[in-house]
N, C-alpha and C positions, 0 to 999 in steps of 0.2 A: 190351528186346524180344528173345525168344529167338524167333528161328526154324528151323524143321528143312523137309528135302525129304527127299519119300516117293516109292516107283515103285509104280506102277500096271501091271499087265500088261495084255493083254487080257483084255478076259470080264469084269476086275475091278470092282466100284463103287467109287467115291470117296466119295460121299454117297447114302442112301436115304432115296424119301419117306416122308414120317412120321415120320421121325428126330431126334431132339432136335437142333439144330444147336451147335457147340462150334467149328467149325472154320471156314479160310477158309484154299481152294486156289487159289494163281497158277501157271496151268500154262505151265509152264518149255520141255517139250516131248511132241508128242503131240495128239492127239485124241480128243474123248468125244465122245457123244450124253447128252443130257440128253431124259429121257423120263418123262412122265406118265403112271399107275394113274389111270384114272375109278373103280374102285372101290374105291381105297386100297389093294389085298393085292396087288396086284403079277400080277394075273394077266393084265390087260390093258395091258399097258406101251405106250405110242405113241410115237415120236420124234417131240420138238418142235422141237428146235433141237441144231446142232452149236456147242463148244467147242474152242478149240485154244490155240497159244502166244498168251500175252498177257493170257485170259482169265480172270478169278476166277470160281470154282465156289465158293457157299454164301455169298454177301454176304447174300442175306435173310433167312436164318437166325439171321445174328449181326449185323445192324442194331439199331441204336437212334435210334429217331423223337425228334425235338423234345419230343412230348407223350410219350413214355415214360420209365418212372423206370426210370433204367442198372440196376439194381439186379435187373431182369426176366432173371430168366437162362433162361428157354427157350422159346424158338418151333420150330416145327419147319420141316424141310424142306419145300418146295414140289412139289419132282421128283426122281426119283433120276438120277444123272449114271455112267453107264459107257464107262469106257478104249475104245476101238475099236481104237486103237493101244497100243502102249507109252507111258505118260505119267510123266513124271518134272514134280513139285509142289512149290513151298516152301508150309505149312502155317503158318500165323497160330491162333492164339489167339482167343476173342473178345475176353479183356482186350488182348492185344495188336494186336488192328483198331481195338478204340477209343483206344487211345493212340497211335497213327496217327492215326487221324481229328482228337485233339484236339492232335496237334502241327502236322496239317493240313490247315488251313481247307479248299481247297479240295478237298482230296480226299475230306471229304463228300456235297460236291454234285456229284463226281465217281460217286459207290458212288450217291446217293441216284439221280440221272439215270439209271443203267445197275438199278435196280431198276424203277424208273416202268416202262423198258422192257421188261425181260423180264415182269414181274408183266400187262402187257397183252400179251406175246406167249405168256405160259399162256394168257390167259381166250380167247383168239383159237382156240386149239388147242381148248380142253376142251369 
């Protein structure tokens, strides 16, 4: 498992919706807003939810369901999530989140629980 950490300024995105997901950010320190396009292009962005330390940005992106074959390599992002603060990231893989996952058990149902959650606190928002 190789990991690397990125810094995020202000202003900056971490992840944009629509974006093919590849990545998976545990922010180390710092805060974002993660915010939703009702019409996809980015022209109406809304703030749905803040992130900060402790938080992964892009677990749904680079999930893999029960009934999915791993082998799916691309879902896209849900929301685009931007720095507020200065943010400093350690960056995962998705092959590297899932050999995480399958070296631990529960930290599936850990990622799976905290997607249930946010995926109904988008549709709450939109």
């Amino acid at each position: 498992m190789k990991l690397a950490v990125r810094v995020f300024e202000p202003g900056e995105f971490l992840v944009r919706q629509g974006e093919a997901g590849a990545e998976v950010f545990l922010i180390r320190e710092g805060d974002c807003d993660v915010l939703v396009s009702r019409d996809g292009k980015g022209d109406d962005l809304k703030r749905v939810a803040m992130r900060s330390k402790g938080d992964f940005i892009g677990e749904m992106a680079v999930s893999v369901d029960e009934n999915e074959d791993a082998a799916v390599e691309l879902k896209y992002r849900s929301a685009s999530v931007q720095a507020v603060t200065r943010v400093t990231a350690t960056v995962l893989s998705k092959s590297d989140m899932r050999w995480a996952v399958d070296h631990d058990y529960s930290l599936d149902g850990e990622i799976q629980s905290v997607i249930r959650m946010r995926t109904a606190e988008l549709a709450a928002e939109t």
